[in-house]
N, C-alpha and C positions, 0 to 999 in steps of 0.2 A: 675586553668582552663587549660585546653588542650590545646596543639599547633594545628592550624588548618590552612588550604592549600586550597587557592582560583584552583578553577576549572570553567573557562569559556566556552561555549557554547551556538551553534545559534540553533535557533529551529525555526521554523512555530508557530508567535502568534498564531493562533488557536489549534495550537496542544498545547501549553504553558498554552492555557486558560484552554481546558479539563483535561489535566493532573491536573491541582491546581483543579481543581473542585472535580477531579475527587481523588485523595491522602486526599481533605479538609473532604472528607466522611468518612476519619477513623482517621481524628485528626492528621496528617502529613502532611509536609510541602514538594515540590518537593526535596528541602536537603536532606531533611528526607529521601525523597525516591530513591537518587542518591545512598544515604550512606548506605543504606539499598543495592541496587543492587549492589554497589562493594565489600560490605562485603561477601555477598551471592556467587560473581566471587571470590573469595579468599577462601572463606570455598571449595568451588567443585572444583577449579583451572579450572574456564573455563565458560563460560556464563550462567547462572543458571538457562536455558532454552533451548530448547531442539532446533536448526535453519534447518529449511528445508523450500523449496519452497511449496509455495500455491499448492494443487492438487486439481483438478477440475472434477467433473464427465466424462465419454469418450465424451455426447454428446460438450460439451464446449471445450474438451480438439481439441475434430475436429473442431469446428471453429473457434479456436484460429489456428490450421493448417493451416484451408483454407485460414483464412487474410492473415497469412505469406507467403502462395502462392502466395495470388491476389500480394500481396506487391511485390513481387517479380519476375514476371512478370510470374510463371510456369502454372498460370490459365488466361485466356485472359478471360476478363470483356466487356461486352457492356459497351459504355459512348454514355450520351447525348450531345444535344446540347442547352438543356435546362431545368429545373424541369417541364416545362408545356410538354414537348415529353415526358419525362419518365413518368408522372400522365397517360397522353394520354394510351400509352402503357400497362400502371397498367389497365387503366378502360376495355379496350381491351380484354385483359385475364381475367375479372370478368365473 
C-alpha cells in the first residue's frame, strides 16, 4: 500500500455537500477529486484551469460603475426619510 499525506481544509458545508453530490455522479470521492486536481496542477505546472475575472456585458459592467460611484460619494443620491416618502415619490412619477 502507498504512503499517503493527510491534507486538511475548511470549506462552506454547502459547498462540501454539492461537491460530494456533485463528484458521487461519476463514482468519486471529494479525495478522489482533490487528487485528481493536483495531479492535473503537476502535469501543466500550474492550475489546470484557465483564472480570469467574471466579464460582464457593458450594460452590468456600467452599473456595477455607477454603485461604486454612488459608494463613493462621486454621484450624489437622493435619501429618504422614510420607504413610505420614497413609495410616495415612486407613485408621483407614475
Amino acid at each position: 500500500m502507498a504512503k499517503t499525506a493527510n491534507i486538511n481544509i475548511r470549506i462552506d458545508p454547502e459547498t462540501k455537500k454539492k461537491a460530494e453530490q456533485l463528484f458521487a455522479k461519476f463514482g468519486i470521492t471529494v479525495t478522489d477529486a482533490v487528487n485528481i486536481f493536483l495531479h492535473q496542477s503537476l502535469m501543466v505546472g500550474g492550475l489546470p484551469f484557465e483564472m480570469k475575472q467574471p466579464s460582464y456585458n457593458a450594460e452590468t459592467e456600467a452599473a456595477i460603475q455607477e454603485a461604486r460611484d454612488i459608494a463613493g460619494g462621486k454621484i450624489p443620491v437622493k435619501s429618504y426619510a422614510s420607504a413610505r416618502e420614497l413609495f410616495e415619490e415612486l407613485d408621483r412619477e407614475c
